[in-house]
N, C-alpha and C positions, 0 to 999 in steps of 0.2 A: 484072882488078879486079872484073869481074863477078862471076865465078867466085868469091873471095873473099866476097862482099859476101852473097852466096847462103850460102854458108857458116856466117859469121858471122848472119845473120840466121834462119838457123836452130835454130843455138844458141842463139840469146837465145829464141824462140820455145820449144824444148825446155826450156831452163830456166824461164821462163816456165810452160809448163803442169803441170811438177813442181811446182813453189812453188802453183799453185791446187788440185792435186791433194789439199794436205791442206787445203785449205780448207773443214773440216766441222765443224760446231756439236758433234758431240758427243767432241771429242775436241781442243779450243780453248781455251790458253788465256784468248782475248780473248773466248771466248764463258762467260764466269762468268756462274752459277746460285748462286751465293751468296757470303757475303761474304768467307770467307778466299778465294777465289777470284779476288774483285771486287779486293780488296789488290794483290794479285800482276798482274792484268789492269794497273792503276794504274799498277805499279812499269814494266810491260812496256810502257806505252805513252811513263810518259817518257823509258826509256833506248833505247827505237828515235825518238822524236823528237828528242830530245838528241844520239845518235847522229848521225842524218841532218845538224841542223845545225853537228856540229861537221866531216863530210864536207863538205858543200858549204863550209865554208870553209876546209879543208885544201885541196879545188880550187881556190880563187878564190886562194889563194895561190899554188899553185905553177903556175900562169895566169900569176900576175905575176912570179914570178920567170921563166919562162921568156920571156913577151912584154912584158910592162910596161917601164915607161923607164927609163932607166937609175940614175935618183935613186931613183927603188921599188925595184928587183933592188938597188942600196947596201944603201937602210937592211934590208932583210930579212938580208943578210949578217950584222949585226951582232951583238958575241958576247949583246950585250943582249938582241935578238931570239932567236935560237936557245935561250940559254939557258928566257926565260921560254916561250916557245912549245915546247920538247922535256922542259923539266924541272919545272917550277912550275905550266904553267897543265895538266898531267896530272896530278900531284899533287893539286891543292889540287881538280880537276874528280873524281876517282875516291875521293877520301875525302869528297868531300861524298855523290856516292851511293852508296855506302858505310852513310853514316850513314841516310840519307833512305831506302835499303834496310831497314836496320836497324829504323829505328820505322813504316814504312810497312806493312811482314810482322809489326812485332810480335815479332823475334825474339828469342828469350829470356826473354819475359813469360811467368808462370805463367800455367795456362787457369784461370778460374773454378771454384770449384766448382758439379755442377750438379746435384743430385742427382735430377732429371728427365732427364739425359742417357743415352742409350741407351748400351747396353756392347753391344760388338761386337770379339771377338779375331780377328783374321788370321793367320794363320799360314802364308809362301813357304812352298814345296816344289817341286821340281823336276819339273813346270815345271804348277803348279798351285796352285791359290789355299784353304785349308782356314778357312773361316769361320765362328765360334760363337757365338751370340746369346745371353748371360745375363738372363734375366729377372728382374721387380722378386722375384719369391718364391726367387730364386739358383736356378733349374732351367734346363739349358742344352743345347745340340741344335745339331747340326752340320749346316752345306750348305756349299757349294764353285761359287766361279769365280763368285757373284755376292753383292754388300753389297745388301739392299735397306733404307731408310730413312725414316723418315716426313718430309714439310715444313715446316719453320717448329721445329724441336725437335734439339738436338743431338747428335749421333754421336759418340763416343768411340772411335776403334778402338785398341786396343792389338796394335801390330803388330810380330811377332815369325818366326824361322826356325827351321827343323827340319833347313837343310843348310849353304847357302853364305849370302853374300852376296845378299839382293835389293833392289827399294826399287819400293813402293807409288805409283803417282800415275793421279791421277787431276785431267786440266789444268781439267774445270769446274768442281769442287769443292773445290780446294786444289792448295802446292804439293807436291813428292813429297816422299818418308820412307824413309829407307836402312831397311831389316831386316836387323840383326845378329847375329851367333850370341849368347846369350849374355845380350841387354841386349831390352826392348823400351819399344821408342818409343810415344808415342800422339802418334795425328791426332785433329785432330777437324774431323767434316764438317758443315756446316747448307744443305740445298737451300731455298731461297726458293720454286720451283715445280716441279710433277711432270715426272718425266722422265727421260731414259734416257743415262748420261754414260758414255763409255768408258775403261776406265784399263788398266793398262801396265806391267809390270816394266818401271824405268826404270834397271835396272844387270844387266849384262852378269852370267848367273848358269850358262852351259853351253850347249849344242850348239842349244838347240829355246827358247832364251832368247825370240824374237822372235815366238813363240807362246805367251807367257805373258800374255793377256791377260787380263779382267773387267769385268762390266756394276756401274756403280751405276745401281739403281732406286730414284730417289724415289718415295714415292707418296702422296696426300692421309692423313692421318693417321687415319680410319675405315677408308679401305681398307688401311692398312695393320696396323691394328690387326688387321681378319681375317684378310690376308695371314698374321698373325704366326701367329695361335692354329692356321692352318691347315698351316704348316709344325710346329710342336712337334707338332700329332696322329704316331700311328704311319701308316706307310702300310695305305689302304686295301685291301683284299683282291680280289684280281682277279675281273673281272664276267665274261667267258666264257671259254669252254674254252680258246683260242688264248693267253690270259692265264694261266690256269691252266698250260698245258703248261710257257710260258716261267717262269712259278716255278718249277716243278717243277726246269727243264736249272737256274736261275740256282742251286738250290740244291744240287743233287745235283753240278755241276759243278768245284765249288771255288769258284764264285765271290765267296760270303761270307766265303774266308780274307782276303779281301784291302777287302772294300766292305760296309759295313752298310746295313742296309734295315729300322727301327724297324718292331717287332710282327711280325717273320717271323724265324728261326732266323741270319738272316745277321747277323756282329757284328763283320765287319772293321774296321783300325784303320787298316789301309797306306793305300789309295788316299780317293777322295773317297765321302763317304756319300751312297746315290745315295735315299731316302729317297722323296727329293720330284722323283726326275733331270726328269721329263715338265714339270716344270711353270717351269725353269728358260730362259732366251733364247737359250743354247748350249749347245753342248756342249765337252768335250777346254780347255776354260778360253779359248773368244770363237776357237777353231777352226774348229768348223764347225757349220752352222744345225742347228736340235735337233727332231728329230723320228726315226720308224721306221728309215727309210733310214739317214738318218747313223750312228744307232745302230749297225744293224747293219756297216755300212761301218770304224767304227773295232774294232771287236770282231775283223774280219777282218784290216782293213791300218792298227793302227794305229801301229804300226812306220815305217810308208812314211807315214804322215801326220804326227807328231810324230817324230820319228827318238828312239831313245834314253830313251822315256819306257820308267818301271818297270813297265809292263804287258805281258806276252807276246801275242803274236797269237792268238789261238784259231781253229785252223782245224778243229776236230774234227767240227765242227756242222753237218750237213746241211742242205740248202735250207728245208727247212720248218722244221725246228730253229730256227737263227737266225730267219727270222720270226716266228716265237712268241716266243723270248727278246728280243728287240727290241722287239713288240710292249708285248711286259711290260713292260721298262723305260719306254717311252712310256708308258704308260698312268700311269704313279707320277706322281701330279697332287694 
């Protein structure tokens, strides 16, 4: 029995430390930053309490029918009991939340018109995120693998696919949003305070599915107003030679059939515009930390890091080579 007991008390402790493992503010849905969020937190806190107490009294029942006296274990028999306890009191309990779902999320109300709301299109790709910001004057410029957004003013994203099946979520800011071939959906985000929320293809889209992630950045609305003007610029033009070279490999290499880089001869349409890549929180879409190293690390093996993604490995590039085109890329801020 000991043996057992060790056992079992291990388990529960294993289980246990998985369950706190995701217990992180930015990636929560109990941890809402705004208010479609704060909805959904609401809905999720009465159907895990609701839950609970209708468990503990599923226990306390079947407590008494198996120990209770013998007048309690009767009347629980009866067809009267069973019926309304298996058929009517689930019924009439999962259509009321149901409904209390229903107006709590607001589903199926039109949004507002807002004409101060920010347009922001998303567009899955396997297994990456292509993001386009339309300005008040309709001029529009592309980044990739992160939404950034000001606070207190609302986000419109009209989110749409380029392959299969994905769906947008992001648990601080809202709840998720299928992307369809064909049709596109809009979310709309409002962050209350700065800050950095983590989202998630939430449907099963191919091989490297569970590396499709992305940063939303709120940010105070001055900062992000430079933010903005600072991303539509072209990229800056490399300050020393080591920068210089790495233009040179990224251009001569092919690598503009595939990746655009605003004010330099690169005007790829395939992969993500790497534009502004240096000044972005990750890389490879919330894969791996973003800087030289990593750069150069998926350029070599990024095959073996995402499996199956549409980029070949480039191993052409000699040691000094790749540090300079890595540099470079780093450097686009």
């Amino acid at each position: 029995m000991k043996g057992a007991a060790r056992t079992h008390l291990s388990v529960a402790l294993f289980v246990l430390a998985v369950a706190l493992a995701g217990c992180r503010d930015s990636q929560s849905v109990l941890s809402a930053q705004g208010p479609e969020a704060e909805r959904v937190a609401m809905l999720s806190w009465v159907l895990f309490l609701g839950g609970a107490a209708i468990m503990i009294a599923v226990m306390l029942l079947l407590a008494t029918a198996m120990y209770g006296s013998p007048r309690w274990r009767t009347w629980l028999s009866r067809e009267l009991v069973v019926v309304g306890g298996g058929i009517v009191f689930p019924a009439v309990t999962l259509t009321a939340l149901l409904a209390y779902g229903l107006l709590a999320t607001r589903a199926g109300g039109a949004a507002a018109d807002d004409d101060e709301a920010l347009r922001i299109s998303v567009i899955g790709e396997q297994w990456w995120w292509r993001v386009i910001y339309t300005q008040p004057d309709g001029s529009r410029f592309e980044s990739a693998n992160e939404v950034r957004i000001p606070t207190g003013r609302r986000a419109e994203l009209a989110l749409t696919t380029a392959d299969v099946i994905h769906s947008f979520w992001v648990p601080n800011l809202a709840g998720k949003l299928d992307m369809i071939p064909g049709r596109t959906n809009v979310l709309t985000l409002k962050a209350d305070r700065p800050g950095v929320s983590r989202g998630q293809c939430a449907e099963y889209c191919g091989g490297a599915h569970a590396l499709m992630a992305f940063n939303v950045v709120a940010l105070p609305p001055d900062a992000f107003a430079s933010w903005l003007a600072g991303e539509a610029a072209p990229a800056t033009p490399p300050e020393g030679s080591l920068e210089e070279e790495g233009q040179l490999l990224f251009l001569s290499s092919g690598c503009g059939g595939c990746h655009a880089i605003r004010g330099t001869e690169a005007r790829g349409t395939i992969g993500p515009d790497l534009t502004h890549l240096g000044s972005r929180r990750s890389l490879a879409a919330g894969t791996l930390r973003n800087d030289a190293d990593a750069i150069a690390d998926w350029i070599v093996r990024n095959q073996h890091i995402k499996p199956d993604n549409r980029m070949p490995p480039f191993g052409i590039f000699s040691g000094p080579q790749l540090a300079a085109l890595s540099q470079y890329l780093a450097s686009l801020k």
